[in-house]
Each structure stands twice: as structure tokens, then as C-alpha cells.
N, C-alpha and C positions, 0 to 999 in steps of 0.2 A: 385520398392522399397516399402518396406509395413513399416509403422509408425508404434510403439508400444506402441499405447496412457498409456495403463497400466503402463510401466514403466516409461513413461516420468511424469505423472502425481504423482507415488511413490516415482520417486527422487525427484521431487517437494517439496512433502509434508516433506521427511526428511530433505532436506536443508533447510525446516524453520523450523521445530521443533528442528533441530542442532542449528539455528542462535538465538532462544527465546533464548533456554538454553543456550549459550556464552554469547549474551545481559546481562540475568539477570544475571547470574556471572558475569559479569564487573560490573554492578550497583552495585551489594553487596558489592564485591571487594573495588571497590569507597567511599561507603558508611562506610566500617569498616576503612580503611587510614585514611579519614575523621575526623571518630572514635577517633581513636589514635592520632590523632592528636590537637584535642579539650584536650582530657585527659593529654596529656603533656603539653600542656599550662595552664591546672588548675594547673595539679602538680605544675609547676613552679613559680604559683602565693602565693598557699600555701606553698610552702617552703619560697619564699621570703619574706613573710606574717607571719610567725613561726619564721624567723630569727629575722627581726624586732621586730615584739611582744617581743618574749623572753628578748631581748634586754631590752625594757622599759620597762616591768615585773621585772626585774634585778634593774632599778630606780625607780622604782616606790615602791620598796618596801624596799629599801633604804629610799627615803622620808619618807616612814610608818613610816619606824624606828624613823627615825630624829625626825619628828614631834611626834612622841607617845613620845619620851624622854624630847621635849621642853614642850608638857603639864603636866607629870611626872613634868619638873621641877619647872614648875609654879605652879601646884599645891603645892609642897611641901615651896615655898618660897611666900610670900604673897606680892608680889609687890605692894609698894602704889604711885611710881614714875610713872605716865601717858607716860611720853617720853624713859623707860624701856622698857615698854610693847608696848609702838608701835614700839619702834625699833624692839624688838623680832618680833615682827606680820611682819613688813617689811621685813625683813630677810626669813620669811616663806612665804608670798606671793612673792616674790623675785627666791626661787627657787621652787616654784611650780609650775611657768610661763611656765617653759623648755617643759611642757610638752601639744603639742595645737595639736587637730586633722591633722592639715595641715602638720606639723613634717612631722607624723609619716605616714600618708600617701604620703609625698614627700619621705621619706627611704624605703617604701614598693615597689617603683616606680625603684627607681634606683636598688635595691636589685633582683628586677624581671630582668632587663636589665643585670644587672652582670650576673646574672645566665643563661639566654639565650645566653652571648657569650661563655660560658664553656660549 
């Protein structure tokens, strides 16, 4: 029986030059899933993040309003009554409250979670 070192040593070398190139295609492979999957969890932070915002964008420029018309009207009316104007002021710090970092970051929170069950 005569051994064929040449051959045995040729299929050698192509079963691992075959087995690199499947390896690093799976790591790639792995690496781009991965990928896509980091990318849809940002999506979904900035979409929840966009809904949100927009939302208090929508209040918050409502307030503009409010208040640009409450100094509008102070200005045109010259209040000399002290407990006028602090009620007015109270009134505007009153609803200026609604709006605290914590909110809106507790809406951007649950807004991300609604959207990961859809």
C-alpha cells in the first residue's frame, strides 16, 4: 500500500483554507445581525423620542402663546394692584410646572416600550 503524502497534505491544506473562509463569513455574518439590530433599537428610541418631543413642542408653544398674550396684556393695562399681578404670575408659573425633564423623559420611556411590542 503506497501513501500519497501529496494528496493528503493538498486536501489538508484546502480544508482549512475552506474552513477560514466559512469562519469569517459567520463572523461577518454575526457582526452585520448584530448590526441591524443595534440600528433598530436606535430607530425605535428616536421614533419614541420624536413622538414625545413633538408632543411637548405642541405645549410648549401653546404656553409661548399664553404667555406672550399675558405680557401683551400687562403691558397694555398698567396694573397698580400688587395681588393682580401676583395672581397673574401665579397662574403662569402654575402652568409652566407641567413641563420638568423627568416628564418627559419618563414619556420617552414608556413610548419606546409601546413601540417594541408593535
Amino acid at each position: 500500500m503506497k501513501v500519497d503524502w501529496g494528496k493528503i497534505v493538498t486536501n489538508a491544506l484546502s480544508t482549512l483554507v475552506a474552513a477560514m473562509f466559512v469562519g469569517a463569513f459567520a463572523i461577518i455574518w454575526n457582526g452585520v445581525m448584530t448590526f441591524d439590530d443595534r440600528i433598530k433599537e436606535t430607530e425605535t428610541g428616536l421614533m419614541a423620542t420624536i413622538d414625545v418631543m413633538s408632543k411637548n413642542m405642541e405645549l410648549l408653544s401653546q404656553e409661548y402663546n399664553h404667555l406672550n398674550n399675558t405680557i401683551n396684556r400687562l403691558a397694555r393695562k398698567k396694573y397698580r394692584d400688587e395681588e393682580t399681578e401676583k395672581g397673574i404670575m401665579d397662574t403662569v408659573i402654575t402652568q409652566s410646572s407641567n413641563f420638568k425633564k423627568d416628564n418627559i423623559k419618563e414619556q420617552i420611556d414608556i413610548r419606546q416600550q409601546t413601540i417594541r411590542k408593535h
